[in-house]
C-alpha positions as a LaTeX table, in Angstrom:
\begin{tabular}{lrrr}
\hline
Residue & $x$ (\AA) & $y$ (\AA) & $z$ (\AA) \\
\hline
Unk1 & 27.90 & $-55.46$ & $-17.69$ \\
Unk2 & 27.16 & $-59.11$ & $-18.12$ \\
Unk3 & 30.62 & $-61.89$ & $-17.90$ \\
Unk4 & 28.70 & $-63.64$ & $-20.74$ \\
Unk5 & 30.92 & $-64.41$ & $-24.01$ \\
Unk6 & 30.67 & $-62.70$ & $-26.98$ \\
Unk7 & 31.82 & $-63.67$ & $-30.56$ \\
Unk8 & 35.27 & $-63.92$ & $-30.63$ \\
Unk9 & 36.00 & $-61.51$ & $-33.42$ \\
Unk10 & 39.71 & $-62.77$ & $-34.20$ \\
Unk11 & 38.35 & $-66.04$ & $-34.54$ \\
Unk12 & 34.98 & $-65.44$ & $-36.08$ \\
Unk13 & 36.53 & $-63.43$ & $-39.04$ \\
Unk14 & 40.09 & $-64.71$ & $-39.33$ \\
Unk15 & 41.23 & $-63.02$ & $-42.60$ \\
Unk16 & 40.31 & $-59.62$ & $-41.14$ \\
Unk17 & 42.46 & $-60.32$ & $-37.92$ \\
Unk18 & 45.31 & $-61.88$ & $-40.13$ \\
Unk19 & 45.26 & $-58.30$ & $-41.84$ \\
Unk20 & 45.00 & $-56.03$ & $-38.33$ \\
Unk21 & 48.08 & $-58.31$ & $-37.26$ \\
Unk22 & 49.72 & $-57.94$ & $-40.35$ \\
Unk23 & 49.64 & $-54.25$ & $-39.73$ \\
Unk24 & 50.72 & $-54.57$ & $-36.35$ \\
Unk25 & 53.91 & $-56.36$ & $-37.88$ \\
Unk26 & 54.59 & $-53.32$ & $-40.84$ \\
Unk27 & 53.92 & $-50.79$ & $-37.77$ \\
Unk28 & 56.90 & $-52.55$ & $-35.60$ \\
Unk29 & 58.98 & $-52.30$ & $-38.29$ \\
Unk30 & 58.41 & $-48.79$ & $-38.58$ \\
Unk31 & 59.17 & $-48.45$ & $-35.31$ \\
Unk32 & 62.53 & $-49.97$ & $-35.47$ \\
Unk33 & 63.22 & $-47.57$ & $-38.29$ \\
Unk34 & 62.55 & $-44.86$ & $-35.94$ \\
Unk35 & 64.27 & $-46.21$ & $-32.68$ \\
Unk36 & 61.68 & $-46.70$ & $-31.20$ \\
Unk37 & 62.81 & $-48.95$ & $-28.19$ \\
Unk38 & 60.68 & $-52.21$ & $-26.70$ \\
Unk39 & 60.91 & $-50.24$ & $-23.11$ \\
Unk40 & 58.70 & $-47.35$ & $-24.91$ \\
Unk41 & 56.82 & $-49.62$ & $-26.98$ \\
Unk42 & 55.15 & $-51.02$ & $-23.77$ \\
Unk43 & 54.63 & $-48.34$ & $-21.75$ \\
Unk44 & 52.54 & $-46.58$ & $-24.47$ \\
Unk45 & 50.49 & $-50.15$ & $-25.33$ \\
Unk46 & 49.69 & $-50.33$ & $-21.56$ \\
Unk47 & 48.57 & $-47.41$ & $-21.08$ \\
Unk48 & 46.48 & $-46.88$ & $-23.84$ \\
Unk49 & 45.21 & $-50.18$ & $-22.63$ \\
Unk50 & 44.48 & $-48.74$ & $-19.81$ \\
Unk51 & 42.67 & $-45.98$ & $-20.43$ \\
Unk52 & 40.36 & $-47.95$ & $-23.15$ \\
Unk53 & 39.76 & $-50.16$ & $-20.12$ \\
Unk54 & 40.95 & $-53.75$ & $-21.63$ \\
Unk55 & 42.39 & $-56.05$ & $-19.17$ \\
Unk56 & 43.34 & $-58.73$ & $-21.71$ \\
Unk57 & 45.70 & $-56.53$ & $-23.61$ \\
Unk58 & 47.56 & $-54.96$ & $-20.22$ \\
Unk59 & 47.99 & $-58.17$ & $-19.51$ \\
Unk60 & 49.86 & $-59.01$ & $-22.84$ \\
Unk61 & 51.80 & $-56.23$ & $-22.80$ \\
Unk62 & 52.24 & $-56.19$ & $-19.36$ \\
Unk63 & 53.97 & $-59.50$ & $-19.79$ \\
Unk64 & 55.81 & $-58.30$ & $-23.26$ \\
Unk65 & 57.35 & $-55.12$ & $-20.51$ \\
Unk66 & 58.61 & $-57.26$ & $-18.54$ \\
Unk67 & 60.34 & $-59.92$ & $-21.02$ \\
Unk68 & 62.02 & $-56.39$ & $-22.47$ \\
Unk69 & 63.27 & $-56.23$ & $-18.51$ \\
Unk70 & 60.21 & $-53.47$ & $-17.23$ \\
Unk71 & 60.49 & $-53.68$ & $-13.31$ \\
Unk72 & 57.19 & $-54.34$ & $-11.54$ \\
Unk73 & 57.65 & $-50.60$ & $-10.38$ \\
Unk74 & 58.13 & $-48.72$ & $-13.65$ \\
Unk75 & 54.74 & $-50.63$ & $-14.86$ \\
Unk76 & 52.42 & $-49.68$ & $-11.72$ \\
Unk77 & 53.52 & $-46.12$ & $-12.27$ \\
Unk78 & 52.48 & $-45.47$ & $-16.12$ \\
Unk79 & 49.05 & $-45.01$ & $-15.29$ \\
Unk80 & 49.93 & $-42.12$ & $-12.92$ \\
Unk81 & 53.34 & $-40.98$ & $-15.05$ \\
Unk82 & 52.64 & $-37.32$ & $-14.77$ \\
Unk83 & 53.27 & $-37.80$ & $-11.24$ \\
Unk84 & 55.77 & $-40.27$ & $-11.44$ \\
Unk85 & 60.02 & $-39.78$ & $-11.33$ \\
Unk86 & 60.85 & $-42.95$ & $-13.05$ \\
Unk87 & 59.49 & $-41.55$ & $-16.57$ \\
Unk88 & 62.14 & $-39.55$ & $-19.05$ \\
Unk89 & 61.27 & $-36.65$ & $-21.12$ \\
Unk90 & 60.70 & $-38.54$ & $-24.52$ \\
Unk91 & 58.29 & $-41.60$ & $-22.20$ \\
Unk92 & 56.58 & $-38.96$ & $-20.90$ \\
Unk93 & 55.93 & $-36.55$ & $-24.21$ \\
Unk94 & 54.75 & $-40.64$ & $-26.02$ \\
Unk95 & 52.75 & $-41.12$ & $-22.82$ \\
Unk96 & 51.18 & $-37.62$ & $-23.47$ \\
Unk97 & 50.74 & $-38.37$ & $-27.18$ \\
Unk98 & 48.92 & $-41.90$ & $-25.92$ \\
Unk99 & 46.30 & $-39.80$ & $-23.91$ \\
Unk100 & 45.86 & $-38.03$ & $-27.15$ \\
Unk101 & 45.37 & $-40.86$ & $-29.35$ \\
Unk102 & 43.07 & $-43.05$ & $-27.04$ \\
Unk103 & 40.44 & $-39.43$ & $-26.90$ \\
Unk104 & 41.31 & $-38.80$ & $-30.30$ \\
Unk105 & 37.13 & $-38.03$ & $-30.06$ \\
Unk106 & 37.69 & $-35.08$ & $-28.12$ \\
Unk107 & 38.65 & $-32.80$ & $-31.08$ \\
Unk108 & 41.67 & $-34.83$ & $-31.96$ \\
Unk109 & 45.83 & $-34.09$ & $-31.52$ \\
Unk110 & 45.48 & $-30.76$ & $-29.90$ \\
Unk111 & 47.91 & $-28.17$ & $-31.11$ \\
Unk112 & 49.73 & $-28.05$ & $-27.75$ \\
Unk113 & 49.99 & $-31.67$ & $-27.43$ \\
Unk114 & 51.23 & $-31.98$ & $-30.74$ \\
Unk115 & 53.62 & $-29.07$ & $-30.25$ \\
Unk116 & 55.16 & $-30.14$ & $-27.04$ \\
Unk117 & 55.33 & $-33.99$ & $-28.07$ \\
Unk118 & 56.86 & $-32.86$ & $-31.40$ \\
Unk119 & 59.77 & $-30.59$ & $-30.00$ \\
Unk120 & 60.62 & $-33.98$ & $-27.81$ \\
Unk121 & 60.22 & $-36.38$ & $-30.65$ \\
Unk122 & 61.40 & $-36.58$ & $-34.19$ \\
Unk123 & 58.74 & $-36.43$ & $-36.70$ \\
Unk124 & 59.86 & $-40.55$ & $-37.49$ \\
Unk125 & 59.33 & $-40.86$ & $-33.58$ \\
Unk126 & 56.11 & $-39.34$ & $-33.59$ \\
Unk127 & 54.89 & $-41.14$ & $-37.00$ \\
Unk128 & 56.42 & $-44.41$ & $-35.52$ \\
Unk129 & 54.35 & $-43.81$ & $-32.26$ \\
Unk130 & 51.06 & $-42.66$ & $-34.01$ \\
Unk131 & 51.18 & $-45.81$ & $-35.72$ \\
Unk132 & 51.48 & $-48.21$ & $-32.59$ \\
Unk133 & 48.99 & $-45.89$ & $-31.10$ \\
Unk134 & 46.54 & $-46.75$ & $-33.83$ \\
Unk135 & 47.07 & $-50.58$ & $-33.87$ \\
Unk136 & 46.62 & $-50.80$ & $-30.08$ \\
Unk137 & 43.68 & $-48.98$ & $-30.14$ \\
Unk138 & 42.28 & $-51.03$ & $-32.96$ \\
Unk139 & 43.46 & $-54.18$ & $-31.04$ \\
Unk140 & 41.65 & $-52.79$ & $-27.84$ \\
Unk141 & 38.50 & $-52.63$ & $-29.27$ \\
Unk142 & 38.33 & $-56.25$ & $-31.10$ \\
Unk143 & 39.46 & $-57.88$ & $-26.98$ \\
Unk144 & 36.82 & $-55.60$ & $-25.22$ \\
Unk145 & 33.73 & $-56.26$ & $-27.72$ \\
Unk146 & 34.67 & $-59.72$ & $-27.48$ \\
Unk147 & 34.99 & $-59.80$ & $-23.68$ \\
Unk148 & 38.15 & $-61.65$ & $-24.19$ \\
Unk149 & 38.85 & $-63.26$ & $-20.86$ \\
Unk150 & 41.65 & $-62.33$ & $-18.45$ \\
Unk151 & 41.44 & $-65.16$ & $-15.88$ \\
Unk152 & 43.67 & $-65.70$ & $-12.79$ \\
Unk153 & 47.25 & $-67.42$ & $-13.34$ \\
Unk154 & 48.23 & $-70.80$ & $-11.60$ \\
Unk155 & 48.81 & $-70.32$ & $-8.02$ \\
Unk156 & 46.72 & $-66.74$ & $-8.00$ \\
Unk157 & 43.26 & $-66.35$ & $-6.33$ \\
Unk158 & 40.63 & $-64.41$ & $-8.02$ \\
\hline
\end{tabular}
């Protein structure tokens, strides 16, 4: 895969980002409705970041964990929370539901997952979830076709 920019879709077509972050604001405020904290916010956002494979929103939310007081620790073990202690029941049923949501493509919420996630969560939790679940992944897609860059801080090396 080429390092060459690509048009910067945000940018390029500024109404339609202004409505995808519009959303992004209606779907936080369903999540406060549902209690759904900034800790579990984050750790679902990274790792569907993860998994979709784009850099420049880990690193935003990433940074957005740690301003809601994520240790360095908690964030390097979401991508291997199944094996991880430092996960509760209700992070690690939204972590499940995150898997589900990023391979929606392979035949959708399976019945399992959705039963197991659902007798952790609420149905407002889950909605609430769902919801941040879709914006990320919509938000995942617009930074990796555009190749949006993820360069080294001051004082790092690449």
């Amino acid at each position: 895969m080429s390092d060459e920019p690509r048009v910067h879709l945000s940018r390029s077509a500024p109404t339609a980002y202004r409505a995808l972050h519009t959303m992004a604001k209606t779907v936080g405020a369903l999540a406060d409705e549902a209690g759904i904290e900034p800790r579990l916010r984050e750790l679902v956002q990274i790792h569907a970041s993860q998994l979709n494979g784009c850099a420049y929103c880990v690193r935003v939310h990433v940074d957005r964990a740690t301003a809601a007081g994520l240790t360095a620790d908690v964030i390097a073990q979401v991508a291997v929370w199944r094996d991880s202690g430092v996960f509760s029941e209700r992070e690690r049923a939204a972590l499940e539901l995150t898997e589900a949501h990023v391979h929606i493509d392979r035949g959708g919420i399976a019945d399992d997952v959705y039963e197991r996630v659902g007798g952790i969560l609420s149905e407002k939790e889950y909605v609430a979830l769902s919801w941040i679940l879709v914006s990320i992944n919509a938000f995942n897609r617009v930074a990796i076709a555009g190749r949006y860059p993820v360069p080294p801080r001051d004082g790092e090396q690449a």
